[in-house]
N, C-alpha and C positions, 0 to 999 in steps of 0.2 A: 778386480777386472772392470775395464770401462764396459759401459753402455755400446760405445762405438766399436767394441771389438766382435758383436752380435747383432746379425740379424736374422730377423724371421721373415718371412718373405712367402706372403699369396701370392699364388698363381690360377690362372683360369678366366674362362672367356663365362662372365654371369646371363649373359645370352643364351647359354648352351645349358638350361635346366642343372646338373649335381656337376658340372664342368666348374659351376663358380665356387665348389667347396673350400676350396684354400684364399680366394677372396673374401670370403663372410668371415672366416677365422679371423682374418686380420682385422676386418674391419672391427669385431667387437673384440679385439685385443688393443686398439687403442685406446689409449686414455689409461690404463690399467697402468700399476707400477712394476714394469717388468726391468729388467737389466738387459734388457735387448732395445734395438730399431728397429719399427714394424713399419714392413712398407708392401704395399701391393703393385705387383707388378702387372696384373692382369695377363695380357693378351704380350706383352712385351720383352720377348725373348733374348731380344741384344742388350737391350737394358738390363736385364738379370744377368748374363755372361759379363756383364761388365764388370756388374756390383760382384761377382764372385772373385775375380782379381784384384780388387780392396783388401788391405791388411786386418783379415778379417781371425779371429779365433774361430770361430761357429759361424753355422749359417745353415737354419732351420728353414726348409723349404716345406710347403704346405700345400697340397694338393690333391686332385681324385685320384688313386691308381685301382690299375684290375690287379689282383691279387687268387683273385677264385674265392674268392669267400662270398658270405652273405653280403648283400649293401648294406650300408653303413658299418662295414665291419671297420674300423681304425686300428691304422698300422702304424709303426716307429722301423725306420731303418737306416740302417748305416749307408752313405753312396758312396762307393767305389768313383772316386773324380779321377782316377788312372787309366779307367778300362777306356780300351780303341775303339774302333769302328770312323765312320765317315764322316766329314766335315761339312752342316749346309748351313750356310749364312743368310738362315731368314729371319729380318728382323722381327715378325711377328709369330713364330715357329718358338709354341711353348712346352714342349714334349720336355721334361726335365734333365734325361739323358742328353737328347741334341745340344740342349743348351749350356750343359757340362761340356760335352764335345767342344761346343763352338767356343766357349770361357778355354779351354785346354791349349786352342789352336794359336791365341790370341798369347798367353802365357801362365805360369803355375799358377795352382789354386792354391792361395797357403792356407784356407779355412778346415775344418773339419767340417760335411755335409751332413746333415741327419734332412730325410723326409718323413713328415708328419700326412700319411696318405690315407683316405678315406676310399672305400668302394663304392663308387657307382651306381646305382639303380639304374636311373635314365639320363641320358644325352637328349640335346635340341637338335633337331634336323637344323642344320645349316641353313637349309633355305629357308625356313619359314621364323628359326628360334624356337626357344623357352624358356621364361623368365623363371627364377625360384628355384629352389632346391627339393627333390623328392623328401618326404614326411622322414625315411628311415635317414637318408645323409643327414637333414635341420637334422634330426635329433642326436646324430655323431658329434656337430659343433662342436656344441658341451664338452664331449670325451675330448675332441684334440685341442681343446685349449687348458683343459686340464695334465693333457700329456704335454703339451707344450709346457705350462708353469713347472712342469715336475723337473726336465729335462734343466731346465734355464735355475731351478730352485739347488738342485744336485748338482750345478757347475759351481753356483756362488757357493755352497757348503764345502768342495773341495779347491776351492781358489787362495 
């Protein structure tokens, strides 16, 4: 399996305090020897609907989600890129669902989605910010790039 046929992909605005969790991931996944393309998308939502329509096998998206658990709790999940709902075409609109939406509207996903989601602590107020990740997310890092290598390790072993 190529490299090109995976990507991993942060998401998140690093202004917004535990909002950059899928940012950091990426950033210290580069350089590493993965069988993926790791790229961060930040704050940039049509960019990532793009890259979803690339003939892609996988595409591990990495981000904060509320789940109800503790913060930093790290979650793996399957994304349903079928399910409906609404179309809004903002290019800097990073909600992971929309951005499926938006990637749908445009034409099929041929990837398989997995999201690698961390819980939350705190958010930046918008108007003022917050640089850095709460103490409990930094310390998920670790877990999701350990989940992430597992995921990307257990493709290559069945390829």
């Amino acid at each position: 399996m190529s490299v090109s046929n995976v990507l991993v992909a942060g998401v998140g605005n690093v202004f917004l305090g535990d909002d950059g969790f899928g940012v950091e991931v990426v950033r210290r996944l580069v350089g590493r020897n993965l069988a993926a393309r790791i790229a961060d998308f930040g704050i940039r939502g049509f960019d990532l609907a793009c890259a979803l329509l690339e003939p892609l096998d996988l595409v591990i998206l990495v981000d904060t989600v509320r789940g109800g658990k503790a913060p930093g709790t790290v979650y793996l999940m399957e994304v349903d890129t079928t399910a409906g709902g609404p179309v809004d075409l903002q290019g800097h609109s990073m909600d992971p669902a929309q951005v499926i939406r938006n990637a749908r509207a445009m034409g099929p996903i041929p990837a398989r989605v997995l999201l690698v989601g961390c819980e939350p602590e705190t958010f930046g107020d918008p108007e003022t910010g917050a640089a850095g990740l709460s103490p409990c997310v930094e310390g998920a890092v670790g877990r999701a790039i350990e989940m992430i290598e597992q995921v990307l390790a257990e493709r290559e072993a069945h390829a």
